[in-house]
Steps between C-alpha positions, in 0.01 A plus 500: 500500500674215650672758784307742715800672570542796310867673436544893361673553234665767308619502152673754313455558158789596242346866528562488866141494568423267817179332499366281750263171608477213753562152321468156629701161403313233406626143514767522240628836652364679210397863660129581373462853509189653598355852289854659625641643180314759333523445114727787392731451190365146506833419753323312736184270482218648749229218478405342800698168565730510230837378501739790504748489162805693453464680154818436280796689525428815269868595308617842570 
């Protein structure tokens, strides 16, 4: 971790689920994510220091 400050977060998923973590920015102001998501439907990555991705939009 480049930052020792730490930032909550909360995303919402498209089932309206919210699901939180604490992530950090490291020098290129990428946010690494720390274990925050847990893994269900896939929607989020939960492994420690990942880079968050936005899944693709799903059609309706």
């Amino acid at each position: 971790m480049n930052s020792a400050n730490y930032n909550k977060i909360t995303k919402t998923t498209p089932k309206g689920v919210s699901q939180y973590g604490l992530y950090s920015s490291n020098s290129n102001n990428n946010k690494i994510y720390d274990n925050l998501f847990n893994n269900t439907n896939n929607f989020f990555l939960s492994s420690s220091t990942n880079i968050w991705n936005i899944p693709p939009k799903q059609s309706a």
